[in-house]
Kinemage of the C-alpha trace (Angstrom):
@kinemage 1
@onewidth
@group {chain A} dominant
@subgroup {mainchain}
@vectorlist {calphas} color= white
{ca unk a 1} P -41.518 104.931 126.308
{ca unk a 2} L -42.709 106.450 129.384
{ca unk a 3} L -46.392 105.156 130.593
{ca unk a 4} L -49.138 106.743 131.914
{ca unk a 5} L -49.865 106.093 135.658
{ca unk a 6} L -52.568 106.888 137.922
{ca unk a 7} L -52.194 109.579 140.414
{ca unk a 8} L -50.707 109.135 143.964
{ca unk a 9} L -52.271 110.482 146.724
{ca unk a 10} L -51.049 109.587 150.196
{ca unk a 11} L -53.484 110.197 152.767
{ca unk a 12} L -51.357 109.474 156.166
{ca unk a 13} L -47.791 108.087 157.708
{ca unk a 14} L -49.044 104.282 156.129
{ca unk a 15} L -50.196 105.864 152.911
{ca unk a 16} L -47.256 108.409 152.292
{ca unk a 17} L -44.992 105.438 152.814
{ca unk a 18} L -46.216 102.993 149.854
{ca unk a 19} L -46.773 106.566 147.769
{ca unk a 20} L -43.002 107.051 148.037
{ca unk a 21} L -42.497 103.684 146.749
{ca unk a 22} L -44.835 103.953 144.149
{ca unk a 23} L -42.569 106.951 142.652
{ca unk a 24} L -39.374 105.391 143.291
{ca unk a 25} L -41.150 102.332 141.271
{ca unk a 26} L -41.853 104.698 138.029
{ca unk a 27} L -38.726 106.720 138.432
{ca unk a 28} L -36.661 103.374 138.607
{ca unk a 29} L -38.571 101.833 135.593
{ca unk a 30} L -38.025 105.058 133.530
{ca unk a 31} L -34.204 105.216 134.040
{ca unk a 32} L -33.738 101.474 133.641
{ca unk a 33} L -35.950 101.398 130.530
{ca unk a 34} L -33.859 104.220 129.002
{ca unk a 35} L -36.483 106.634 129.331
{ca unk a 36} L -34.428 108.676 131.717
{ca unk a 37} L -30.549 108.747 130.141
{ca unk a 38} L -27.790 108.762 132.269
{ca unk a 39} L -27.113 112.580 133.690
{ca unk a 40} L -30.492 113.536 133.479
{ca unk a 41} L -32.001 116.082 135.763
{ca unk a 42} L -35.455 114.871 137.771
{ca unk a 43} L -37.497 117.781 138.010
{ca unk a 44} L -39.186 117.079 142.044
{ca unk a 45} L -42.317 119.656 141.260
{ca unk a 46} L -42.484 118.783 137.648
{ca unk a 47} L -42.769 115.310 138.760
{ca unk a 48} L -44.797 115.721 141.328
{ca unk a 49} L -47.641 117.990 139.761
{ca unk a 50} L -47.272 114.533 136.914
{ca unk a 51} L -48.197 111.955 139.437
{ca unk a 52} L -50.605 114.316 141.618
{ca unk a 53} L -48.303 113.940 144.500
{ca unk a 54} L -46.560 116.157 147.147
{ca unk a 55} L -42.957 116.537 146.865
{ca unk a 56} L -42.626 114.324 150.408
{ca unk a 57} L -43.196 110.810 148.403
{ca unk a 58} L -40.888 112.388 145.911
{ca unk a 59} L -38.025 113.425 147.600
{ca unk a 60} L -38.450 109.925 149.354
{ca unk a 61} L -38.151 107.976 146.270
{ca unk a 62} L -35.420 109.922 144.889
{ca unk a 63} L -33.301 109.096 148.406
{ca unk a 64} L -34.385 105.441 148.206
{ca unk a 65} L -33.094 105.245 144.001
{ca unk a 66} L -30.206 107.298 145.853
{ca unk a 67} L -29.327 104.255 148.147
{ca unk a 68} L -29.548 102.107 144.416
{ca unk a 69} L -27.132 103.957 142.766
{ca unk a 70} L -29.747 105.281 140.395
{ca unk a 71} L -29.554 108.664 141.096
{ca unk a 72} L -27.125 111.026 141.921
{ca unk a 73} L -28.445 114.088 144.716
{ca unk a 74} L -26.076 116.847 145.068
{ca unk a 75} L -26.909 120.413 147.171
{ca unk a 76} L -27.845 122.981 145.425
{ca unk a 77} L -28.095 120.681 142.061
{ca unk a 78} L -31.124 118.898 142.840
{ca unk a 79} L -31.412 115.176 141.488
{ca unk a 80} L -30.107 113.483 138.637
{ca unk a 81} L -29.851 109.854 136.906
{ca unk a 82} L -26.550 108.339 137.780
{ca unk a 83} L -24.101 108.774 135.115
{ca unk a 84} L -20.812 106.653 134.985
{ca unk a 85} L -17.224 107.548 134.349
{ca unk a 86} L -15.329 105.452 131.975
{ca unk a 87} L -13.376 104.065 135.037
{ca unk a 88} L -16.263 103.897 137.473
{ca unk a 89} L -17.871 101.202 134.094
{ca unk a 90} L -14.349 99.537 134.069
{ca unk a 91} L -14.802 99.421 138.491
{ca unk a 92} L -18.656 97.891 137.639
{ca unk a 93} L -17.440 95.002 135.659
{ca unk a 94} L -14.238 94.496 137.843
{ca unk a 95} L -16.691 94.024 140.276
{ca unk a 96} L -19.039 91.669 138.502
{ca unk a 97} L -16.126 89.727 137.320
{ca unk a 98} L -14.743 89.101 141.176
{ca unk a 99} L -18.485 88.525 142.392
{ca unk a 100} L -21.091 87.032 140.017
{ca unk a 101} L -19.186 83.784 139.962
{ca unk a 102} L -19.241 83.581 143.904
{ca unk a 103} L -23.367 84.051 143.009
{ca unk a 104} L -22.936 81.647 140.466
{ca unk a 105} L -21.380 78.882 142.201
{ca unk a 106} L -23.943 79.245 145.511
{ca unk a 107} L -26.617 78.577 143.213
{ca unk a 108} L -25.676 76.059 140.616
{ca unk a 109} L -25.444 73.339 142.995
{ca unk a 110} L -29.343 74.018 144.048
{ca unk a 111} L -30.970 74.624 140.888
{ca unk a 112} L -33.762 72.751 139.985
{ca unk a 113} L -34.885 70.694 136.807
{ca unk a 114} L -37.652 73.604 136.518
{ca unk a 115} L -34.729 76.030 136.765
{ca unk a 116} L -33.044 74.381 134.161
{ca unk a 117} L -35.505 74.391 131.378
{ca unk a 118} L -36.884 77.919 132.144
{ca unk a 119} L -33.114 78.535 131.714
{ca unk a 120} L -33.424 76.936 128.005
{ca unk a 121} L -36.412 78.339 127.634
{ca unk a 122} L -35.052 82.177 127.906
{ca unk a 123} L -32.133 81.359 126.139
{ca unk a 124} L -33.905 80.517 123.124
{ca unk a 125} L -35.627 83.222 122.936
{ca unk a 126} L -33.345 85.522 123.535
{ca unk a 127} L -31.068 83.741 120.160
{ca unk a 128} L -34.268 84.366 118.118
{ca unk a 129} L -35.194 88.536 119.514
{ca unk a 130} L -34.765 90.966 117.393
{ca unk a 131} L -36.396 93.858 119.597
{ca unk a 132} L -33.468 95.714 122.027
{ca unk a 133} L -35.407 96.568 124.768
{ca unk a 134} L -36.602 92.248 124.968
{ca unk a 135} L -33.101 91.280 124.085
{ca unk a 136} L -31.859 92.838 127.517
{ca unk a 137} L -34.986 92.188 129.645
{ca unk a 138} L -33.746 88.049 128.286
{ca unk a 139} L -30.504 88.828 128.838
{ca unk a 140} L -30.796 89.901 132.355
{ca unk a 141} L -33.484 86.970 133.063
{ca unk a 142} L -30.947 84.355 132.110
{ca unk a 143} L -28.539 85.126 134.426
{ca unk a 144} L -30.543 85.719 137.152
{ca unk a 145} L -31.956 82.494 136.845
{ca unk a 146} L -28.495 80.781 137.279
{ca unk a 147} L -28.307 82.973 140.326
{ca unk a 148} L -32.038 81.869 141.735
{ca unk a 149} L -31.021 79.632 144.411
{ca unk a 150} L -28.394 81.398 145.438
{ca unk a 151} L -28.134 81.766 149.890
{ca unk a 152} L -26.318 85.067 150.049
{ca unk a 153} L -28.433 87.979 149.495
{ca unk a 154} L -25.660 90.470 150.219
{ca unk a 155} L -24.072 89.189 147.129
{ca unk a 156} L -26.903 89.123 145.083
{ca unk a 157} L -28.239 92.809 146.388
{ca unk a 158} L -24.521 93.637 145.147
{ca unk a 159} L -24.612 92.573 141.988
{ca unk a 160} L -28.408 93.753 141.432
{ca unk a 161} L -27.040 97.326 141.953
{ca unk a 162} L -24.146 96.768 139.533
{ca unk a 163} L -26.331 95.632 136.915
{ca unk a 164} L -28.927 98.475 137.561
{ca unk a 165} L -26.615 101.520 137.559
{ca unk a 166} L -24.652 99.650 134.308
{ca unk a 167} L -28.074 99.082 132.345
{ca unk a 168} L -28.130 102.119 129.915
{ca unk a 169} L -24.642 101.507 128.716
{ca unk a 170} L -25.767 97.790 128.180
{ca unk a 171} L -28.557 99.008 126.295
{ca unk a 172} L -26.610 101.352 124.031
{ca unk a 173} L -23.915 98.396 122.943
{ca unk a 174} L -26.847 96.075 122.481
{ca unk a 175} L -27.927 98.674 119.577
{ca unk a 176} L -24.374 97.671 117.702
{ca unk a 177} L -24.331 94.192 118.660
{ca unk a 178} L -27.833 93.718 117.316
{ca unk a 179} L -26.799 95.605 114.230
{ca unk a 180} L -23.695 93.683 113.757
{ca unk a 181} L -25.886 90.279 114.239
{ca unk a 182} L -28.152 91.693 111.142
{ca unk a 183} L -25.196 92.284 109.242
{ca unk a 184} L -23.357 88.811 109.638
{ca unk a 185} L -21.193 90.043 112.770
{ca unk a 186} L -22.739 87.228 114.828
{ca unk a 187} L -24.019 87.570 118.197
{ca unk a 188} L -21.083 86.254 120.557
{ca unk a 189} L -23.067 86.783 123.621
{ca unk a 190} L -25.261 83.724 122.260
{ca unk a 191} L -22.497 81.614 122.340
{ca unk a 192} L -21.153 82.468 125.581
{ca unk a 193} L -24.681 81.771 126.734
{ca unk a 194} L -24.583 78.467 125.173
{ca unk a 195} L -20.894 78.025 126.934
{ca unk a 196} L -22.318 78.665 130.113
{ca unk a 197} L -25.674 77.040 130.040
{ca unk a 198} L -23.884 73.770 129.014
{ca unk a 199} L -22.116 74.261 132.409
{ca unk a 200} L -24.440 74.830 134.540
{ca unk a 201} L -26.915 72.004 133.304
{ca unk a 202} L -23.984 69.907 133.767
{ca unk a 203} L -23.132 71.105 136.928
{ca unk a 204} L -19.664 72.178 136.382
{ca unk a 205} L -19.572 74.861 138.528
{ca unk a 206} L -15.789 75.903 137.437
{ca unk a 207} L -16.705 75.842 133.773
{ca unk a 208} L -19.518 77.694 134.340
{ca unk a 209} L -17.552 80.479 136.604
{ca unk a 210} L -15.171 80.796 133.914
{ca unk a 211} L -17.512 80.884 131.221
{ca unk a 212} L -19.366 84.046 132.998
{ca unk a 213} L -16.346 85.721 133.583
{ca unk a 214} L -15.269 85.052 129.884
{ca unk a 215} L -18.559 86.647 128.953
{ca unk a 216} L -18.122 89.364 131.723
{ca unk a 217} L -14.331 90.042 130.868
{ca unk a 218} L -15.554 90.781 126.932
{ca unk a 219} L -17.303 93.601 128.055
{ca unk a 220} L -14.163 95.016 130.215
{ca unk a 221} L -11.952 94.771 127.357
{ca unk a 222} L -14.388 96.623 125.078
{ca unk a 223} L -13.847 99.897 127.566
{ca unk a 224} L -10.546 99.512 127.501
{ca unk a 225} L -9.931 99.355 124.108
{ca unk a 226} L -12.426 101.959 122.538
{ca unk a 227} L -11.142 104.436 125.652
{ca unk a 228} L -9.643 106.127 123.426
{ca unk a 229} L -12.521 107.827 121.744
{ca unk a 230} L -14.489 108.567 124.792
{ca unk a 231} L -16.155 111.743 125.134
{ca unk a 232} L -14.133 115.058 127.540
{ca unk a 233} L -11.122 113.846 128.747
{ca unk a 234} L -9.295 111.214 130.733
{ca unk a 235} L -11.224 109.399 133.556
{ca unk a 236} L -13.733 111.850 134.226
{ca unk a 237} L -15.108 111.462 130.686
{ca unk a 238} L -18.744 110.164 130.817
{ca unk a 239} L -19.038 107.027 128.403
{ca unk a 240} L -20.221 107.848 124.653
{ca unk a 241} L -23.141 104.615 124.965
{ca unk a 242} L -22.483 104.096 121.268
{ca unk a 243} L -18.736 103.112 121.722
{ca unk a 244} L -19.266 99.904 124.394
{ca unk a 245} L -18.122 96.497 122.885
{ca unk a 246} L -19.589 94.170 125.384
{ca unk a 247} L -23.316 92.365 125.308
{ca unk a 248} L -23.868 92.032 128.987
């Protein structure tokens, strides 16, 4: 649900400059919230005249979202949320299967007792939520808190984009996962949590890679094998969100 916000009125160079921000902030927390679906057109005056803006901070925020992979800003089509192909979903997890472990296995080593039982903590909850929206904020905190004290941020700005640009097909699977979970279909992204928390609290940093790319790999498969009843055709067909077979 989208929330109000007060106005933004930048009043200089300095000003103008933390007002783009402050739109790229809303804009980024509307898409990734699933307020703003995938292939969605952004209005620049529309949104503007909503946040009591100019269109500079605007068409500033939009270029920074741009550099994100949030949005997609094409001439003469104006801006849009980022919508994937099938393939360029199968490329995203290709790509988190090749270079979360490499995150993974910087960080394990370095995480702290705290680490570990905020760890716990989140993936307790996250067995016991029943609301979609807190299942993936849970989801996405638990494995960024085996990534914490990681020392590459080019990796980790990597995989933050991945996970952004992928986060309103995640959404839409967690809507039949969470069904099938009500309905005695189990919840197998618990257990691969479980796998890999195990691991990591252990420090078995090659269990723990392949128990993320298990968990990763689930979702690849899932494309692959419900491909077949993708919306348009071949490729270029943009992903029906209610078809994905993979928690995270």
């Amino acid at each position: 649900m989208t929330k109000d916000h007060a106005p933004i009125a930048p009043n200089g160079p300095v000003s103008q400059g933390v007002a783009s921000q402050r739109v790229a902030d809303i804009l980024a927390e509307r898409i990734l919230a699933g307020d703003l679906a995938p292939g969605a057109r952004i209005k620049q005056d529309e949104l503007a005249e909503e946040l009591a803006t100019s269109r500079i901070p605007v068409r500033d925020a939009l270029r920074m979202l741009e550099a994100r992979g949030l949005v997609t800003m094409r001439a003469n089509a104006g801006a849009r949320v980022t919508s994937l192909t099938r393939r360029d979903l199968e490329v995203s997890y290709e790509i988190r299967e090749r270079i979360e472990p490499l995150l993974l296995a910087d960080s394990v080593p370095h995480l702290t007792d705290g680490d570990l039982a905020d760890l716990r903590a989140v993936m307790e909850r996250n067995e016991r939520v029943t609301d979609i929206d807190e299942a993936i904020a849970l989801g996405r905190e638990f494995h960024w808190i085996t990534y914490r004290r990681h020392t590459t941020p080019l990796l980790a700005q990597i995989v933050e984009r991945v996970w952004d640009t992928t986060q309103s097909y995640r959404r839409a699977y967690m809507k039949l996962a969470m069904a099938g979970a009500t309905s005695g279909g189990g919840r197998t992204h618990d257990i691969e949590h479980q796998l890999l928390y195990d691991a990591v609290v252990k420090r078995e940093v090659e269990t723990a890679q392949a128990a993320l790319v298990l968990h990763i790999r689930r979702t690849r498969i899932g494309l692959v094998r419900y491909g077949h009843l993708l919306g348009g055709t071949g490729d270029a067909a943009p992903v029906r969100s209610t078809l994905l077979d993979a928690a995270e």
